[in-house]
PyMOL commands that place a pseudoatom at each C-alpha (Angstrom):
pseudoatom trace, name=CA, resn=UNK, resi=1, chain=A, elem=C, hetatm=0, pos=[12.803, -8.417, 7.792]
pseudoatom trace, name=CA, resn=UNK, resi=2, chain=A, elem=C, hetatm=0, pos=[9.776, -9.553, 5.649]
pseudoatom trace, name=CA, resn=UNK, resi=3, chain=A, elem=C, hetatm=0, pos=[6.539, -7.793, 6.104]
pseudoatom trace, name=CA, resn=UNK, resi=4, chain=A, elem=C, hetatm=0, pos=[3.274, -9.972, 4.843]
pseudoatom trace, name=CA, resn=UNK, resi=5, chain=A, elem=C, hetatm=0, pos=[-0.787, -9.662, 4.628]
pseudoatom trace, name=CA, resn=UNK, resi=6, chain=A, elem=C, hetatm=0, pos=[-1.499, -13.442, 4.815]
pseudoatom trace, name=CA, resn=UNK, resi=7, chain=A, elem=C, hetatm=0, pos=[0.370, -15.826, 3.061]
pseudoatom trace, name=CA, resn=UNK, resi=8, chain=A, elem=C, hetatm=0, pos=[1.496, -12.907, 0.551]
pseudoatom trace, name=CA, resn=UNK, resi=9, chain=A, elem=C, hetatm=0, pos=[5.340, -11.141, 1.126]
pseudoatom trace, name=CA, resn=UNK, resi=10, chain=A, elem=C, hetatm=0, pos=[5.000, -7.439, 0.490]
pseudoatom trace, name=CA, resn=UNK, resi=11, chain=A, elem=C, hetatm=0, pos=[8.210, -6.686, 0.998]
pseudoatom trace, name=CA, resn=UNK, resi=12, chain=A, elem=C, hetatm=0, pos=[11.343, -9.190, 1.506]
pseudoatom trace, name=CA, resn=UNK, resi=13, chain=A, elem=C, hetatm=0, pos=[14.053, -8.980, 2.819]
pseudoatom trace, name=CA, resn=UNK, resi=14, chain=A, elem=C, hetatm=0, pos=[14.255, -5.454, 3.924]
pseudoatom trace, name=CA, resn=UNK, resi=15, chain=A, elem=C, hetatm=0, pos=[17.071, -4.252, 5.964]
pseudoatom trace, name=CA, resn=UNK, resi=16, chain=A, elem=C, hetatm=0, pos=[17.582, -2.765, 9.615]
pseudoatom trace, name=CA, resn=UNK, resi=17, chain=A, elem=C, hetatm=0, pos=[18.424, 0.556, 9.501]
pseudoatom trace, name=CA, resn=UNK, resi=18, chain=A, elem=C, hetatm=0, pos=[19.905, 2.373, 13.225]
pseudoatom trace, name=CA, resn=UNK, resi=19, chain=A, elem=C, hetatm=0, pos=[17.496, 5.052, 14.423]
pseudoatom trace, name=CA, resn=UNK, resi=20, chain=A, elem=C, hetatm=0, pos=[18.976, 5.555, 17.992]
pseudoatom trace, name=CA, resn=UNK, resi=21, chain=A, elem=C, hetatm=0, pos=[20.838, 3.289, 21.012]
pseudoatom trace, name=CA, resn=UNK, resi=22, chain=A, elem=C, hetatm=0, pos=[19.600, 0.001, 20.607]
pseudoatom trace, name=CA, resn=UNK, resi=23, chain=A, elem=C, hetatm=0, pos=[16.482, 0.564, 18.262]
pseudoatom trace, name=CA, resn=UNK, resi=24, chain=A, elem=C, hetatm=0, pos=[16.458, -0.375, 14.344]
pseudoatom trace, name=CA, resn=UNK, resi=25, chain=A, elem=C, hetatm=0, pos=[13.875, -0.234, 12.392]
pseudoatom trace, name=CA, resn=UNK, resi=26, chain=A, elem=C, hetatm=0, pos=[12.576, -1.112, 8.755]
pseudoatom trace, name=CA, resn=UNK, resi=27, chain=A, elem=C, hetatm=0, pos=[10.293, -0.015, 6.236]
pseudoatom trace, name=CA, resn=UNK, resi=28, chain=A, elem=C, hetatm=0, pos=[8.044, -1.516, 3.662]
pseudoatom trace, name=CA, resn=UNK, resi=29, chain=A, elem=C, hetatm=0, pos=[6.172, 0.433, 1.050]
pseudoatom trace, name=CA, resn=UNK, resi=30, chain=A, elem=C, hetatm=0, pos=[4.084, -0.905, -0.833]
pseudoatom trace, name=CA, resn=UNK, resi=31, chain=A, elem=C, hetatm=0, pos=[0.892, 0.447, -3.102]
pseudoatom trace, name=CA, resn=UNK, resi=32, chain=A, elem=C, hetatm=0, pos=[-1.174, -3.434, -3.616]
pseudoatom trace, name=CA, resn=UNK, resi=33, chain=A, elem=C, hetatm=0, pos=[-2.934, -3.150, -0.313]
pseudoatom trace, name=CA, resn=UNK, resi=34, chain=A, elem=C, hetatm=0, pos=[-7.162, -3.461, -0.419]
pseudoatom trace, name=CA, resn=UNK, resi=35, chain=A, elem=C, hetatm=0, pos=[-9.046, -0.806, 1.146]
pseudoatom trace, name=CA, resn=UNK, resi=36, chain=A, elem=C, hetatm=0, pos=[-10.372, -1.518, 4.412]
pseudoatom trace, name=CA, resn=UNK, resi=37, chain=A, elem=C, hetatm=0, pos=[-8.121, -3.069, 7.371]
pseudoatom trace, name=CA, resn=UNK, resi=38, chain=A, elem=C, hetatm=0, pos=[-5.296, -5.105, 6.552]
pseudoatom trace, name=CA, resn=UNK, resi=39, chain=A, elem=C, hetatm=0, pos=[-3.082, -6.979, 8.806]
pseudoatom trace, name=CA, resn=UNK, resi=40, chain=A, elem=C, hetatm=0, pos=[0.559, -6.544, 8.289]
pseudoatom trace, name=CA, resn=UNK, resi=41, chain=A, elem=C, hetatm=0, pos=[3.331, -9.331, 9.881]
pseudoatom trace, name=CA, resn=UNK, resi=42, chain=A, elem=C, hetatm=0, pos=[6.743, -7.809, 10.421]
pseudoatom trace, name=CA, resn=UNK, resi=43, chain=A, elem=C, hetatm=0, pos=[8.860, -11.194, 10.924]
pseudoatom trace, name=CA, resn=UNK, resi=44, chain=A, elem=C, hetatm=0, pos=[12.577, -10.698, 11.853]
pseudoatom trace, name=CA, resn=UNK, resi=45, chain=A, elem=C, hetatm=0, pos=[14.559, -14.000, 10.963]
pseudoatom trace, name=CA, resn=UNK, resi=46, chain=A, elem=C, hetatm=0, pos=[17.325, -13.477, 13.481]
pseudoatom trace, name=CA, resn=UNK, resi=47, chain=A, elem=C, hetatm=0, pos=[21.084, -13.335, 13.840]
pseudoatom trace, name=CA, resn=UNK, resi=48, chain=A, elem=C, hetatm=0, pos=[24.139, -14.461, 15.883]
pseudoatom trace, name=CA, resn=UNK, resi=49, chain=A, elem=C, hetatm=0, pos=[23.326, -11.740, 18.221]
pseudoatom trace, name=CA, resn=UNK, resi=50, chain=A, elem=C, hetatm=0, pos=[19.312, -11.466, 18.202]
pseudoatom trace, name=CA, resn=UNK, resi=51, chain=A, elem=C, hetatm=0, pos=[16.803, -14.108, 18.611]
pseudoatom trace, name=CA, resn=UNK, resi=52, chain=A, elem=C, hetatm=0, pos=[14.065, -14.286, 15.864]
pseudoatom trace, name=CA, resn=UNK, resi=53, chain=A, elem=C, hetatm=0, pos=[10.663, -12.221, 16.627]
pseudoatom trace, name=CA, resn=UNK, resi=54, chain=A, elem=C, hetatm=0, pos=[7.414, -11.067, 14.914]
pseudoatom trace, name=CA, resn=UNK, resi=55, chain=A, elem=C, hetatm=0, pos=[5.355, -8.510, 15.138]
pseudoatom trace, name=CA, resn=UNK, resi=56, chain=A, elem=C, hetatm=0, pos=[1.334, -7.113, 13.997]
pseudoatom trace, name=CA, resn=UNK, resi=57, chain=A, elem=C, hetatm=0, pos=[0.149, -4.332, 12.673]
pseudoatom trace, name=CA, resn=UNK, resi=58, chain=A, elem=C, hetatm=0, pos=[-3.294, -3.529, 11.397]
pseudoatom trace, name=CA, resn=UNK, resi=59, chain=A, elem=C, hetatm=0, pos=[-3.556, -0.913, 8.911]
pseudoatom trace, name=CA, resn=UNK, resi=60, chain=A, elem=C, hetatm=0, pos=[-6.086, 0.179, 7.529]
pseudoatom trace, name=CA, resn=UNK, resi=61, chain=A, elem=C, hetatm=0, pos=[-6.595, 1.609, 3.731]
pseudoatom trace, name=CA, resn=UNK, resi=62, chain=A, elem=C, hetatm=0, pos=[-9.085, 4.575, 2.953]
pseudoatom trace, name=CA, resn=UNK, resi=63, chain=A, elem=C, hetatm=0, pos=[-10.659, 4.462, -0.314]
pseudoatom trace, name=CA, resn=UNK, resi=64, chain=A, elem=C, hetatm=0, pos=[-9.614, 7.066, -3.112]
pseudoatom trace, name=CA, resn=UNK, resi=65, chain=A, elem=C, hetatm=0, pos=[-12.256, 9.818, -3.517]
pseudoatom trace, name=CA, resn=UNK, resi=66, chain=A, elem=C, hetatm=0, pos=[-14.501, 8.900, -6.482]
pseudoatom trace, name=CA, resn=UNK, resi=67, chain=A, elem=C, hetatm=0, pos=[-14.318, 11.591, -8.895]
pseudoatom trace, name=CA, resn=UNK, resi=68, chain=A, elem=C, hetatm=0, pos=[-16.547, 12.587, -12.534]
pseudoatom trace, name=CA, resn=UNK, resi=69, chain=A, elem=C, hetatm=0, pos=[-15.375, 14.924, -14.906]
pseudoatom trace, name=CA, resn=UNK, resi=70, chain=A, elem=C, hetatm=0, pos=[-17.376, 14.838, -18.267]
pseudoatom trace, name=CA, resn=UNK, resi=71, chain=A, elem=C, hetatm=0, pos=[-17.079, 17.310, -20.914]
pseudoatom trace, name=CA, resn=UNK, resi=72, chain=A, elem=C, hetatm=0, pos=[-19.387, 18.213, -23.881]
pseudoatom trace, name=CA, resn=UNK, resi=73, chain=A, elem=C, hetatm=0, pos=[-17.881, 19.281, -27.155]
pseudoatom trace, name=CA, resn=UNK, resi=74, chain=A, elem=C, hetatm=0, pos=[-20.700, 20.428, -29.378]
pseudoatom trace, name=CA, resn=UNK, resi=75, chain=A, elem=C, hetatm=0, pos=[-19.555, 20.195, -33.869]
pseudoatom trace, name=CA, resn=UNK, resi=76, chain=A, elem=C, hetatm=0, pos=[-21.643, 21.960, -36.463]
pseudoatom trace, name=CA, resn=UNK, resi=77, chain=A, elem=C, hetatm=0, pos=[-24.381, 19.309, -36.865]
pseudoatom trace, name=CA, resn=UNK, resi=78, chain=A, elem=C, hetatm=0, pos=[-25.569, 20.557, -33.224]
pseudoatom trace, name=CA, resn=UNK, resi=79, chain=A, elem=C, hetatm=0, pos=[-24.247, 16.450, -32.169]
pseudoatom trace, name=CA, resn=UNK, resi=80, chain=A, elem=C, hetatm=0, pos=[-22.470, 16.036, -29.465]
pseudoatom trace, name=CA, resn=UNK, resi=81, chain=A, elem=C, hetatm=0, pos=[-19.514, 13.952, -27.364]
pseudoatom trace, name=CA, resn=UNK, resi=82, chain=A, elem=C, hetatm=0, pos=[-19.800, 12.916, -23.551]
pseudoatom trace, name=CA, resn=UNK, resi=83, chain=A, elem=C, hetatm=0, pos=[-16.936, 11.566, -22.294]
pseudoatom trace, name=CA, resn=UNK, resi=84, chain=A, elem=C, hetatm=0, pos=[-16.819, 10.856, -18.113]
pseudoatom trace, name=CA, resn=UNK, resi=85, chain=A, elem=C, hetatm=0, pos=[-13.537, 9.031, -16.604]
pseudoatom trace, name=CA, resn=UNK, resi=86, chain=A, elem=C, hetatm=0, pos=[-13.564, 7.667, -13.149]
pseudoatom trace, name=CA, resn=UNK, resi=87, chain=A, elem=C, hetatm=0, pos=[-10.251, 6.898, -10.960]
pseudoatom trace, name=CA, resn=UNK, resi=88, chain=A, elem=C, hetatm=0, pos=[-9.282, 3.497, -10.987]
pseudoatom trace, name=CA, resn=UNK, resi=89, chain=A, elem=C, hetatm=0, pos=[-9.377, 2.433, -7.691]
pseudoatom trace, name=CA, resn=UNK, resi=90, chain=A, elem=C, hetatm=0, pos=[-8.091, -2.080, -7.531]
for i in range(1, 90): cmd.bond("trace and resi %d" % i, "trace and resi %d" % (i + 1))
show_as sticks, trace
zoom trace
């Protein structure tokens, strides 16, 4: 199996694995999807005993909470330090 968003493989060649009777299935993780929706291809190449297929899905990707911290460290000479960090979010 190779699952794609576009024209770009997010996971290749990925194997069937039995669940039960006649289903199989196969998984892709992957962490390099935008947020928003995203449509995912699931193409299965075939075999001697199964003819090729494909299938959509459309997932979609919640954005990461923004968080800010920031801390103030006060010295002797009454100056101080602000330092904020944000999440990186691609």
């Amino acid at each position: 199996m190779t699952f794609s968003r576009g024209s770009r493989a997010l996971c290749r060649a990925v194997s069937l694995t039995h669940a039960s009777g006649r289903t199989y299935r196969a998984t892709c993780s992957t962490s390099t999807l935008p947020a928003g929706r995203d449509t995912i291809t699931a193409v299965y190449p075939g075999d001697a005993s199964y003819a090729p297929s494909a299938g959509l899905l459309t997932q979609t990707v919640a954005r990461a909470a923004t968080a800010l911290t920031a801390s103030v460290d006060l010295n002797a000479q009454q100056t101080f330090t602000l330092a904020a960090a944000l999440p990186l979010v691609p």
